[in-house]
KOLZALO-26666 format. One record per residue (C-alpha): residue number from 0; residue in three letters; z negated, x negated, y. Coordinates in Angstrom, 2 decimals. Example, Ala and Ser with C-alpha at 12.3 -4.5 7.8 and 13.67 -1.06 7.14 Angstrom:
% KOLZALO-26666
<rec i="0" aa="ALA" z="-7.80" x="-12.30" y="-4.50"/>
<rec i="1" aa="SER" z="-7.14" x="-13.67" y="-1.06"/>
***
This chain:
% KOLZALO-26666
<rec i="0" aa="UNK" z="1.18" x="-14.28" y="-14.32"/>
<rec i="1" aa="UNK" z="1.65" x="-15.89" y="-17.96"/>
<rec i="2" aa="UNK" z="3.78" x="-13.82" y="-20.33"/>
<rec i="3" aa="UNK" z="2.23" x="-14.04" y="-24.00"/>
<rec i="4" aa="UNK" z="4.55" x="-13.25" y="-26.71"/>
<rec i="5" aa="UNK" z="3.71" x="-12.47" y="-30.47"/>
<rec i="6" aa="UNK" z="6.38" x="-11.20" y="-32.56"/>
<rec i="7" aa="UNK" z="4.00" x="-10.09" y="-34.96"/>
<rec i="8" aa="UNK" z="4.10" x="-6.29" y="-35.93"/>
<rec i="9" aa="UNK" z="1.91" x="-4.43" y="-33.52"/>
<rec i="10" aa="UNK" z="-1.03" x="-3.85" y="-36.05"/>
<rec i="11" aa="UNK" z="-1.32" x="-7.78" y="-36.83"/>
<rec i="12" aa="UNK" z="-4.97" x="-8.67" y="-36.77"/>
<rec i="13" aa="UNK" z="-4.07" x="-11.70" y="-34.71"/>
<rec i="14" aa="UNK" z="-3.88" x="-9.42" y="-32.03"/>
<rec i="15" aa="UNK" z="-7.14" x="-7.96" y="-31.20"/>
<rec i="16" aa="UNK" z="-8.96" x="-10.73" y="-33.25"/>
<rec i="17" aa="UNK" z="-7.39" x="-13.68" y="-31.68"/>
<rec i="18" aa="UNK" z="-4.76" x="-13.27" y="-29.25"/>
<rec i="19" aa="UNK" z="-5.76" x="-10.39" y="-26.62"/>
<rec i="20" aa="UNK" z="-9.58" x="-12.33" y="-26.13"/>
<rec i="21" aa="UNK" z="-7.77" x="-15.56" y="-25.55"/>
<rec i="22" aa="UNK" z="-5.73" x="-14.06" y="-22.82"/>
<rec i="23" aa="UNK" z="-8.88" x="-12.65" y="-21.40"/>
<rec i="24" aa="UNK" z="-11.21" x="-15.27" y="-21.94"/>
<rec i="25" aa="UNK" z="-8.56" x="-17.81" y="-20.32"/>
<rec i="26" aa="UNK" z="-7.47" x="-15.45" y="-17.17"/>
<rec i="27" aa="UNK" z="-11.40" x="-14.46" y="-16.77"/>
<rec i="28" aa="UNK" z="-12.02" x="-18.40" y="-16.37"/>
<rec i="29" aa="UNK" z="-9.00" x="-19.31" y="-13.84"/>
<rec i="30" aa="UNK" z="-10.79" x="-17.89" y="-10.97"/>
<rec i="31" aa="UNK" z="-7.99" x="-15.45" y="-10.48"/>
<rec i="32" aa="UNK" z="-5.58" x="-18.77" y="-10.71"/>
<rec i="33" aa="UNK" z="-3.67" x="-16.81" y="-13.00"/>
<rec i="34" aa="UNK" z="-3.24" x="-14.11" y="-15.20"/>
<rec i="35" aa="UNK" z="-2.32" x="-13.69" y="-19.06"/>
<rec i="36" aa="UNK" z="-0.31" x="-10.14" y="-19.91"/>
<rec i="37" aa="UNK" z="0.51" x="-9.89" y="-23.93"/>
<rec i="38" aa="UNK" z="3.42" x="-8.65" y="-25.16"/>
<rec i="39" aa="UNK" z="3.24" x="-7.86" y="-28.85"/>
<rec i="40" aa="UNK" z="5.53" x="-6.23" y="-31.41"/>
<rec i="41" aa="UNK" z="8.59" x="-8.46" y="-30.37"/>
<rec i="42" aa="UNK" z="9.49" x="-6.85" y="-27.29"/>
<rec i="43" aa="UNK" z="10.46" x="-10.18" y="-26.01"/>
<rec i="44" aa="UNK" z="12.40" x="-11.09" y="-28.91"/>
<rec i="45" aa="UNK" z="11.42" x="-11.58" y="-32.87"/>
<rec i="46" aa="UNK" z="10.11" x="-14.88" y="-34.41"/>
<rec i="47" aa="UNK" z="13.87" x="-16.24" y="-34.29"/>
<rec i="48" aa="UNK" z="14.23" x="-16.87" y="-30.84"/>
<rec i="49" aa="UNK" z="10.58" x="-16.60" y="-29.28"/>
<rec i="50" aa="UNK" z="10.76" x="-20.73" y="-29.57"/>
<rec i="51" aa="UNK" z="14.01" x="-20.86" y="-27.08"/>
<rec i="52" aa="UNK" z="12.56" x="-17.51" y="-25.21"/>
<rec i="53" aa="UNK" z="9.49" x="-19.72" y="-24.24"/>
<rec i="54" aa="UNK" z="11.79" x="-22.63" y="-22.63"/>
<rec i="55" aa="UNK" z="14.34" x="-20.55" y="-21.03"/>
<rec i="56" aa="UNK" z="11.17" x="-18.85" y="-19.38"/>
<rec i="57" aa="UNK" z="11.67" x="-15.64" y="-20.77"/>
<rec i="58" aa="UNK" z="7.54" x="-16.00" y="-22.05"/>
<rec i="59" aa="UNK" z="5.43" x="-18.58" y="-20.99"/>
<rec i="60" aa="UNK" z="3.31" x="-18.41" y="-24.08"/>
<rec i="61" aa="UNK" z="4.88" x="-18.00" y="-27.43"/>
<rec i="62" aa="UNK" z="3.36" x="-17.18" y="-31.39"/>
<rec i="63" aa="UNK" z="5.70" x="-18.57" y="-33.96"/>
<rec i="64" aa="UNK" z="5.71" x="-19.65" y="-37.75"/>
<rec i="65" aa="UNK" z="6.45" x="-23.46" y="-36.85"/>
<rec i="66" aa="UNK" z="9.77" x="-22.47" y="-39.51"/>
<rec i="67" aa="UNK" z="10.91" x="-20.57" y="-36.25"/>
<rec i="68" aa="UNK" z="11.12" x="-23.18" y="-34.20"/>
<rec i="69" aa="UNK" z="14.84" x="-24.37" y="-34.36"/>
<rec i="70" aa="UNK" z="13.97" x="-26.95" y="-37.35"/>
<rec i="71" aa="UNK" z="11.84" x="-29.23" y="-35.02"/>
<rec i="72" aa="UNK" z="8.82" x="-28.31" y="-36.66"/>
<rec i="73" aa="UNK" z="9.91" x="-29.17" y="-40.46"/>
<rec i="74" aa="UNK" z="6.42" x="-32.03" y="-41.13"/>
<rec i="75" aa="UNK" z="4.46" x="-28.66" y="-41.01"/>
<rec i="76" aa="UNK" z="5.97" x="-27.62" y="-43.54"/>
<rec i="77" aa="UNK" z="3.34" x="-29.54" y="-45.51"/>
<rec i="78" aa="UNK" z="1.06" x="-26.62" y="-45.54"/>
<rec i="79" aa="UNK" z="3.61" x="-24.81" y="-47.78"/>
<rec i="80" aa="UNK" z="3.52" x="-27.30" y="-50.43"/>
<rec i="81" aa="UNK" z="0.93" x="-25.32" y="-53.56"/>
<rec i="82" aa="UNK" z="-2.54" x="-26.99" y="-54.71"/>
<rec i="83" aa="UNK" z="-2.80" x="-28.72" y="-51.15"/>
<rec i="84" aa="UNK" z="-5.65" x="-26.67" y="-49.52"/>
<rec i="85" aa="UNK" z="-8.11" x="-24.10" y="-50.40"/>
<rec i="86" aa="UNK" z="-8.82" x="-22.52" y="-47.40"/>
<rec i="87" aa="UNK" z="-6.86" x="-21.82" y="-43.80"/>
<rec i="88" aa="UNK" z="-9.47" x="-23.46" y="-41.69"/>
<rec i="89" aa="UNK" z="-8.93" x="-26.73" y="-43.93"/>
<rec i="90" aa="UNK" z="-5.22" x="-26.47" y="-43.13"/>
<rec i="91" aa="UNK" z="-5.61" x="-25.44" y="-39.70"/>
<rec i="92" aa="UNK" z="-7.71" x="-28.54" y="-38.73"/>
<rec i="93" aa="UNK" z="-6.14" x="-30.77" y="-40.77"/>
<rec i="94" aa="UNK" z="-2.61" x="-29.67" y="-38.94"/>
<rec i="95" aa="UNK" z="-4.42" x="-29.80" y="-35.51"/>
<rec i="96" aa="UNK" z="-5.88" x="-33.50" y="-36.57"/>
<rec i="97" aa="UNK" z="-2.53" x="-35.02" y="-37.79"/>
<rec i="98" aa="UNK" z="-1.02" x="-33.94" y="-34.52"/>
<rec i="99" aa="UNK" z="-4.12" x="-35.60" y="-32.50"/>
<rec i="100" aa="UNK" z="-3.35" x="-38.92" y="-33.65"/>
<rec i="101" aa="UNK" z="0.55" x="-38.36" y="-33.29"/>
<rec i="102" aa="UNK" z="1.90" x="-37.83" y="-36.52"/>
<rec i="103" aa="UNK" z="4.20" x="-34.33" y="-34.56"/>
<rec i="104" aa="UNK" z="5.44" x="-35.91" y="-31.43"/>
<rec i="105" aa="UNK" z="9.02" x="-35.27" y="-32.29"/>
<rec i="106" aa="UNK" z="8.39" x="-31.37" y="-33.14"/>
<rec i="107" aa="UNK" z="6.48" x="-31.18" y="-29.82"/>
<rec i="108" aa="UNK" z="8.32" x="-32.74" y="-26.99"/>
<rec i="109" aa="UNK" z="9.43" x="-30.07" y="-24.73"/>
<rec i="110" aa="UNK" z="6.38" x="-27.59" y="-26.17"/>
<rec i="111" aa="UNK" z="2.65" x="-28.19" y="-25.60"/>
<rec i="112" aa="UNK" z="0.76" x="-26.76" y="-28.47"/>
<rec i="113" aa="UNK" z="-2.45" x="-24.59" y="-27.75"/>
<rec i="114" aa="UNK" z="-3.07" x="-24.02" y="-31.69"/>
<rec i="115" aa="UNK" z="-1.96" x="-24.89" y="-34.79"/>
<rec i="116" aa="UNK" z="-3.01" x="-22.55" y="-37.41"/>
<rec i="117" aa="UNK" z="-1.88" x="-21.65" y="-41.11"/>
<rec i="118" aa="UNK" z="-1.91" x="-18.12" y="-43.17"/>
<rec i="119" aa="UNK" z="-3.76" x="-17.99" y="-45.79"/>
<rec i="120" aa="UNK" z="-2.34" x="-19.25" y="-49.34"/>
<rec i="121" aa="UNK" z="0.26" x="-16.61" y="-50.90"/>
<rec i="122" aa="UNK" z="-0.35" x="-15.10" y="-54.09"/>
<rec i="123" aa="UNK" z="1.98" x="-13.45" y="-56.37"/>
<rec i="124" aa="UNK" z="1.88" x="-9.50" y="-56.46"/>
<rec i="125" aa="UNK" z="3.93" x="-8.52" y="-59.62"/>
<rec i="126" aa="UNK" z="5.10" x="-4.98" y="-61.21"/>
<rec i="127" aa="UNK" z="3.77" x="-6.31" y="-64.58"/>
<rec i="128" aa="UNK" z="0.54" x="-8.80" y="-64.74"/>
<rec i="129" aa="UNK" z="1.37" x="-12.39" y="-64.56"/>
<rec i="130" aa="UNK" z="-1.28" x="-14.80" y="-66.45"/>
<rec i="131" aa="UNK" z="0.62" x="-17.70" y="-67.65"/>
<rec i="132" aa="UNK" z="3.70" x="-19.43" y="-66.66"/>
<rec i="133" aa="UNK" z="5.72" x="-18.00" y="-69.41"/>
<rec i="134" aa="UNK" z="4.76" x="-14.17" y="-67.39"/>
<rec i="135" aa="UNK" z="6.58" x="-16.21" y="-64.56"/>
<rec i="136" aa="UNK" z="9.85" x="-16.98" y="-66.99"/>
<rec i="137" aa="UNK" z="12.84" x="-14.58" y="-65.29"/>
<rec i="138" aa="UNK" z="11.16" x="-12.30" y="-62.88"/>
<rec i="139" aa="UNK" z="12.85" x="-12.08" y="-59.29"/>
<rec i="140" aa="UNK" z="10.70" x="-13.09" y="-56.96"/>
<rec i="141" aa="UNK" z="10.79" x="-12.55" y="-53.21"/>
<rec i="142" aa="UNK" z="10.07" x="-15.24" y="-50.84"/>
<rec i="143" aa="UNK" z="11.02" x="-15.76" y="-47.41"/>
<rec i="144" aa="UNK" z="10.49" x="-19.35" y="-46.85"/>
<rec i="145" aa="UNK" z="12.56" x="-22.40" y="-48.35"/>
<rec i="146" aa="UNK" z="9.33" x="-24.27" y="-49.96"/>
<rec i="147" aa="UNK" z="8.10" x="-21.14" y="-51.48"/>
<rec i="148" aa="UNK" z="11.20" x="-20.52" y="-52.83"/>
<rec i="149" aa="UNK" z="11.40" x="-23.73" y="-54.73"/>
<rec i="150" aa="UNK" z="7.33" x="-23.21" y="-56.02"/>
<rec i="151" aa="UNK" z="8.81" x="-19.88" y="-57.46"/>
<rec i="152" aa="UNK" z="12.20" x="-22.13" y="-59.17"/>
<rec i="153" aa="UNK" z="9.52" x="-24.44" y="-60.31"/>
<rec i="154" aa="UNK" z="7.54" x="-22.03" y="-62.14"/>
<rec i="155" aa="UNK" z="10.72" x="-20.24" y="-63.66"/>
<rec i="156" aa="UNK" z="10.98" x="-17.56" y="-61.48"/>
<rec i="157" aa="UNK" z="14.49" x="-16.62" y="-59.37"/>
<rec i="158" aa="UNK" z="13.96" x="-16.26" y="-56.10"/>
<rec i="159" aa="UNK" z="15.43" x="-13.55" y="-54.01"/>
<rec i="160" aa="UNK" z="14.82" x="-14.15" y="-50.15"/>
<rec i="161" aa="UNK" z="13.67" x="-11.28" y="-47.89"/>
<rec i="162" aa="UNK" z="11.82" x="-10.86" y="-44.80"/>
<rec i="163" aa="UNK" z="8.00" x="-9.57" y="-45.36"/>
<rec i="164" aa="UNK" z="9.23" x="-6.66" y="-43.78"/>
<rec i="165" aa="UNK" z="12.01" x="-5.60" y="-46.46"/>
<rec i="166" aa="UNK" z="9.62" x="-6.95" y="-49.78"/>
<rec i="167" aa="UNK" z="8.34" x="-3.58" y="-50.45"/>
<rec i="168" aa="UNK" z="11.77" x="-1.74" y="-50.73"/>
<rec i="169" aa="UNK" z="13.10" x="-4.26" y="-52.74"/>
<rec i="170" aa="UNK" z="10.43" x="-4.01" y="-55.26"/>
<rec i="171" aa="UNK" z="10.73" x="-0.17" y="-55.08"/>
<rec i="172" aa="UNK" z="14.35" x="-0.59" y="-55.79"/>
<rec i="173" aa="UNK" z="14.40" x="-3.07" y="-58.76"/>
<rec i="174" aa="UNK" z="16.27" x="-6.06" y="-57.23"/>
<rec i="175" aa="UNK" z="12.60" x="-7.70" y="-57.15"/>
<rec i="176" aa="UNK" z="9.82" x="-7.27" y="-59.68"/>
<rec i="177" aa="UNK" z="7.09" x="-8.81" y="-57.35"/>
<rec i="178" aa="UNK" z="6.61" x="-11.46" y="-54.16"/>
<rec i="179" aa="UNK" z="4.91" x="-14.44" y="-52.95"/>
<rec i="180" aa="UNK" z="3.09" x="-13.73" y="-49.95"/>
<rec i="181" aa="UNK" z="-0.58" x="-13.97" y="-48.77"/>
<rec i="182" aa="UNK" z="-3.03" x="-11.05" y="-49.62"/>
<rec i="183" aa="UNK" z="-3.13" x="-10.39" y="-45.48"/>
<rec i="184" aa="UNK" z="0.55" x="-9.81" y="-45.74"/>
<rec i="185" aa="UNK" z="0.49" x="-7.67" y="-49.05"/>
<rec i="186" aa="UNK" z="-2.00" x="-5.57" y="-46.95"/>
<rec i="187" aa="UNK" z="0.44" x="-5.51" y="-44.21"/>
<rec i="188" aa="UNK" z="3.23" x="-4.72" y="-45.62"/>
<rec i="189" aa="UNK" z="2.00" x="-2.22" y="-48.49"/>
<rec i="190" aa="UNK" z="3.11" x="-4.48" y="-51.25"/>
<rec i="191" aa="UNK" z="0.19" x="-3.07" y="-53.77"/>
<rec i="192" aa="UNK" z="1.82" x="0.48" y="-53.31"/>
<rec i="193" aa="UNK" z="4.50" x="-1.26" y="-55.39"/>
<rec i="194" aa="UNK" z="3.39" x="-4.36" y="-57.11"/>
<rec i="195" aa="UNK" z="-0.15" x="-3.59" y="-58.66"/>
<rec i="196" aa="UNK" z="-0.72" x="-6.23" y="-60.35"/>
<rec i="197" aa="UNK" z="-2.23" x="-10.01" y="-58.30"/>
<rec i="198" aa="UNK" z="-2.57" x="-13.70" y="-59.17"/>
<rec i="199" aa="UNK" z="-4.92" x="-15.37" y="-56.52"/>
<rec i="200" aa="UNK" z="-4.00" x="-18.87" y="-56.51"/>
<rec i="201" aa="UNK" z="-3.15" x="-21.55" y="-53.97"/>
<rec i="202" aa="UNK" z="0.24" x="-21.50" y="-53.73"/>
<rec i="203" aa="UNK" z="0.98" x="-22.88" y="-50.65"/>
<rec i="204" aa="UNK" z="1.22" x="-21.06" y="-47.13"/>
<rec i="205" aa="UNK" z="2.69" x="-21.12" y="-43.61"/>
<rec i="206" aa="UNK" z="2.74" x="-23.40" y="-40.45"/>
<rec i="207" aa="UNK" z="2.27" x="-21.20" y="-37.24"/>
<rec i="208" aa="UNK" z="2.11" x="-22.08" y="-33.96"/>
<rec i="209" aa="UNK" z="0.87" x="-20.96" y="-30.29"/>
<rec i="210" aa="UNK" z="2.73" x="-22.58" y="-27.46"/>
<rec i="211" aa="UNK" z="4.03" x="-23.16" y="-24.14"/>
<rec i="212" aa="UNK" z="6.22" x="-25.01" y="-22.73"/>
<rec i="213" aa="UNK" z="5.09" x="-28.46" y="-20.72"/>
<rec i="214" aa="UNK" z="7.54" x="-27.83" y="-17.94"/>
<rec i="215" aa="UNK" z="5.20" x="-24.55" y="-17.53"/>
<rec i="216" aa="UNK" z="2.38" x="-25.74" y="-17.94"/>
<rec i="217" aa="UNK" z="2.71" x="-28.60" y="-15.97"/>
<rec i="218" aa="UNK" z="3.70" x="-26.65" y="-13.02"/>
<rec i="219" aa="UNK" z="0.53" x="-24.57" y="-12.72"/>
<rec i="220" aa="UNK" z="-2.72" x="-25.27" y="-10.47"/>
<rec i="221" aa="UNK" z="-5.55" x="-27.75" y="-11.93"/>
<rec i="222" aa="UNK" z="-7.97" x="-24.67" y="-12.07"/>
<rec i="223" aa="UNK" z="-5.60" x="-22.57" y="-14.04"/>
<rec i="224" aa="UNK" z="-5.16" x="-26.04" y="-16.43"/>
<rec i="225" aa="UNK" z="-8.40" x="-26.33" y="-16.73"/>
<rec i="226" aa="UNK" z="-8.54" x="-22.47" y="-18.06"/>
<rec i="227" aa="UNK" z="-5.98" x="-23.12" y="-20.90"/>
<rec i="228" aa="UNK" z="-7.54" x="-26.54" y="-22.02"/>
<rec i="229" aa="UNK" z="-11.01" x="-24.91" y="-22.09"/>
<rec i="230" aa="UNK" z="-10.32" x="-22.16" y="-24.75"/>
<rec i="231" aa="UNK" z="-6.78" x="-24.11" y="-26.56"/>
<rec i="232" aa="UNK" z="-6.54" x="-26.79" y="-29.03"/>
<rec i="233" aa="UNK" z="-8.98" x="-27.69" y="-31.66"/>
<rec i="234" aa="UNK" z="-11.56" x="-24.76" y="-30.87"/>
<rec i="235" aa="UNK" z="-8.82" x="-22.33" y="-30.74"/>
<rec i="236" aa="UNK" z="-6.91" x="-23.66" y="-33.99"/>
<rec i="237" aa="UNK" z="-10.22" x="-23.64" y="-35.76"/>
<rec i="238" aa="UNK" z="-10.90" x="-20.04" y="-34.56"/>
<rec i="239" aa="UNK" z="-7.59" x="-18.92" y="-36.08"/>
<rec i="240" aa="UNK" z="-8.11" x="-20.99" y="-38.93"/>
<rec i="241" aa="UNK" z="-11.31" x="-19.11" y="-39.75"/>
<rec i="242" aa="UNK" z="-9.99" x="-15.58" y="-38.47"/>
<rec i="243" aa="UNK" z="-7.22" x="-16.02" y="-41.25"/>
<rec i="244" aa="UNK" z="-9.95" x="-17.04" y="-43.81"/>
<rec i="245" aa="UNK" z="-11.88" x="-13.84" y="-43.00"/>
<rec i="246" aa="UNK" z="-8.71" x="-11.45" y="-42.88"/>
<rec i="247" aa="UNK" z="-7.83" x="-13.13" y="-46.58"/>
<rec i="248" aa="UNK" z="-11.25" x="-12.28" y="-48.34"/>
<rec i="249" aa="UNK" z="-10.70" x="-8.65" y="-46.81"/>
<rec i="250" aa="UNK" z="-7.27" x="-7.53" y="-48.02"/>
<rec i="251" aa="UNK" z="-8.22" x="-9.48" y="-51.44"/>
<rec i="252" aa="UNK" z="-11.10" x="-7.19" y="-52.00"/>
<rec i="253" aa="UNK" z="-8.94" x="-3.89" y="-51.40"/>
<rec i="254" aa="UNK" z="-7.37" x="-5.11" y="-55.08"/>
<rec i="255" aa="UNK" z="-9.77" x="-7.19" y="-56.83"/>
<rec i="256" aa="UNK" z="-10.08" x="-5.01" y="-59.54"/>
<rec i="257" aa="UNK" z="-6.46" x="-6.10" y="-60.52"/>
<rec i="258" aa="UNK" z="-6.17" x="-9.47" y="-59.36"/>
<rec i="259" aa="UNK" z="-6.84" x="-12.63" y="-61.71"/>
<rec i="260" aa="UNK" z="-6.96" x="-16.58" y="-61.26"/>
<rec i="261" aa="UNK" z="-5.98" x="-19.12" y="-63.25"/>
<rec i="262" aa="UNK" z="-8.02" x="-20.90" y="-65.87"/>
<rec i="263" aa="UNK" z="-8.98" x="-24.64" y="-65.47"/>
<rec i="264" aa="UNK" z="-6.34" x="-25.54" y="-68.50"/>
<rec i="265" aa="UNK" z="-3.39" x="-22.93" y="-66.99"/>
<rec i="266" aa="UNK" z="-3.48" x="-23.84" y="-64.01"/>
<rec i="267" aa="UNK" z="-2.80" x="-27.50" y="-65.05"/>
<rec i="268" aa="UNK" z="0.10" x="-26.24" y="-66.69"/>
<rec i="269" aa="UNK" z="0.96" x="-25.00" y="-63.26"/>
<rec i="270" aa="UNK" z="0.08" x="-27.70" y="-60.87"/>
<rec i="271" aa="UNK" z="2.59" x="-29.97" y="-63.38"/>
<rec i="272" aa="UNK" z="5.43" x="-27.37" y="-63.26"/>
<rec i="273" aa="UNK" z="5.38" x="-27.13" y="-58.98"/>
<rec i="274" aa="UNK" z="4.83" x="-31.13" y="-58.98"/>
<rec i="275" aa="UNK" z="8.55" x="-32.26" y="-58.50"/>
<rec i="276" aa="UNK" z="8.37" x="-29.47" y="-55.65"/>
<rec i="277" aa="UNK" z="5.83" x="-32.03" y="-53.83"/>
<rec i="278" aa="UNK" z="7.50" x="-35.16" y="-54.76"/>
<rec i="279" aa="UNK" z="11.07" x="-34.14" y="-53.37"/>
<rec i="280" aa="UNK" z="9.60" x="-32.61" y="-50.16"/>
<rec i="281" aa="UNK" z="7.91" x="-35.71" y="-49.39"/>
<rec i="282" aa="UNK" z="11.14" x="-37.86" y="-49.93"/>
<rec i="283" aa="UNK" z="13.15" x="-35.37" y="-48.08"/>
<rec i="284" aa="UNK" z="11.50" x="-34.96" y="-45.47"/>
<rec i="285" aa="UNK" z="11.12" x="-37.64" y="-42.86"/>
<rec i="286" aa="UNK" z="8.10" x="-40.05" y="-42.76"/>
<rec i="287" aa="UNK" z="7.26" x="-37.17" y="-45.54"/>
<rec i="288" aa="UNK" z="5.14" x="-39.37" y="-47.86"/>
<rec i="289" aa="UNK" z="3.15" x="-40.32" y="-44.82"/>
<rec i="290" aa="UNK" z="2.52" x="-36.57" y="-43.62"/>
<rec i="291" aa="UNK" z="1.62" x="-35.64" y="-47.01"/>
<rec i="292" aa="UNK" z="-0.91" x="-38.32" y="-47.01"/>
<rec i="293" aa="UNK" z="-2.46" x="-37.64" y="-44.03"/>
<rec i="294" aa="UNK" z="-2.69" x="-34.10" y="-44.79"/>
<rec i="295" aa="UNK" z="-4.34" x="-34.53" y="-47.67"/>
<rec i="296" aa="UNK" z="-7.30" x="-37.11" y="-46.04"/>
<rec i="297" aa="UNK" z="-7.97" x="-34.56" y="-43.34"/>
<rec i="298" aa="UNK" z="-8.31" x="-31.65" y="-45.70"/>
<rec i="299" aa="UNK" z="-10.96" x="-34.05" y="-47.66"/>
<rec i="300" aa="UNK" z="-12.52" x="-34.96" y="-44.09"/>
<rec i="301" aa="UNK" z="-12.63" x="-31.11" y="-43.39"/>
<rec i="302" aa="UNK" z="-13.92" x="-30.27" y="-46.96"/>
<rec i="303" aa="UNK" z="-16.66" x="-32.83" y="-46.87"/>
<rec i="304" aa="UNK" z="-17.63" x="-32.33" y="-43.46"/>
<rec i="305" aa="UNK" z="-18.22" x="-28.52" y="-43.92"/>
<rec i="306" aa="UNK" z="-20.06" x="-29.44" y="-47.25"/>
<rec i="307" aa="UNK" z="-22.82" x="-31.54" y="-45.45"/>
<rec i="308" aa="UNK" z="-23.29" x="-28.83" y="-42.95"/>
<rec i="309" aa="UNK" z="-24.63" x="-26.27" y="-45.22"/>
***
């Protein structure tokens, strides 16, 4: 038996949308070579530790944001840097891609990825309406992730760091007037109970992972190998990709009547203000300028290869 851990909060659409027919689809297919049980809500430990719970052997498979995973996944991080991709099945195959052809092998040397997958882009969800950058000038911001924190900074925000979880009492309370997070989070969390008013634009999103370590998966049969690689990797990272897509266009439309986008000319004004953002991640981070590259040509590959199909 294969222990499957998500941290994510019990009602997270990965779960019945992604997660649950995986496990079936790949324990149906062993031949009885093994099974996949799911363990969802955190009960074997929260996106902190699920990276180290999956090598000590606590979970043989593991769901993570690649942040989680004890700083060895920080090139990811790319996906978090604004303006970089329209959709999550861009991101999602151009992660999946990059890490093909090598460009991850430090972040996954004692982990064997089965799908690399990114949320959709945040949005901000503000108390009062936010159309220009000067709406921007002052407010408190939430943010729970380090990039996102600095596209906030950039745009003249403050940001105030919580957990998804505790955005929607801090915006109750006053200590935040609004928070950058993907429309599948607001939904999740109940943010547009207390921030009714939306900005749709790409403002960068996050890295996540599903996992297990080599040492495990080396040690199983062939037939049960053979299982995992059939429904893993680039079909499964494009599935999540696309599930992610889908769940964003849903929760959008529950509060389209008070969300807005950016004109052609604003949004300039925007992608100039989160530019230094891009430029000091990719000098920070090492081989950054070469991630960021690469990142970039896949999304284009992606983009043009979808546009051909239709």
């Amino acid at each position: 038996m294969l222990k499957f851990s998500s941290p994510a909060p019990p009602q997270s659409y990965l779960h019945p949308e992604a997660f649950t027919p995986f496990a079936a689809a790949v324990t149906q297919a062993s031949g009885g070579a093994l099974k996949i049980d799911t363990f969802y809500g955190g009960t074997l430990g929260n996106f902190g530790v699920t990276y180290d719970r999956v090598l000590d052997g606590v979970a043989d498979i593991g769901f993570i944001l690649a942040a989680n995973a004890a700083g060895k996944m920080k090139k990811l991080d790319v996906v978090g840097l604004p303006f970089e991709a329209k959709t999550g099945v861009a991101a999602s195959m151009a992660l999946w891609r990059m890490y093909e052809k090598g460009l991850f092998a430090d972040a996954f040397d004692a982990v064997r990825p089965l799908g690399l997958f990114t949320f959709p882009n945040a949005a901000l969800h503000m108390k009062t309406a936010v159309k220009t950058l000067e709406d921007v000038k002052g407010k408190k911001i939430a943010a729970s992730s380090s990039v996102s924190g600095k596209v906030i900074v950039a745009l003249g925000g403050a940001q105030v760091t919580f957990r998804p979880d505790e955005t929607y009492q801090a915006i109750s309370r006053g200590i935040a007037d609004g928070s950058l997070m993907p429309f599948t989070g607001m939904a999740t969390f109940k943010i547009l109970e207390v921030a009714k008013n939306h900005l749709d634009a790409a403002l960068g999103s996050d890295a996540a992972v599903v996992f297990m370590s080599k040492k495990k998966y080396d040690s199983l049969p062939q037939k049960a190998k053979d299982a995992i690689d059939r429904y893993s990797y680039a079909s499964f990272s494009e599935k999540l990709g696309r599930i992610t897509d889908e769940q964003w266009a849903e929760k959008r439309a529950l509060v389209k009547d008070s969300t807005v986008t950016l004109p052609r000319q604003e949004e300039a004004r925007w992608r100039k203000a989160v530019a230094p953002v891009t430029t000091a991640w990719a000098k920070e981070t090492p081989d950054g300028q070469k991630v960021l590259q690469a990142f970039r040509a896949e999304v284009a590959a992606w983009d043009k290869s979808q546009a051909a199909n239709k």
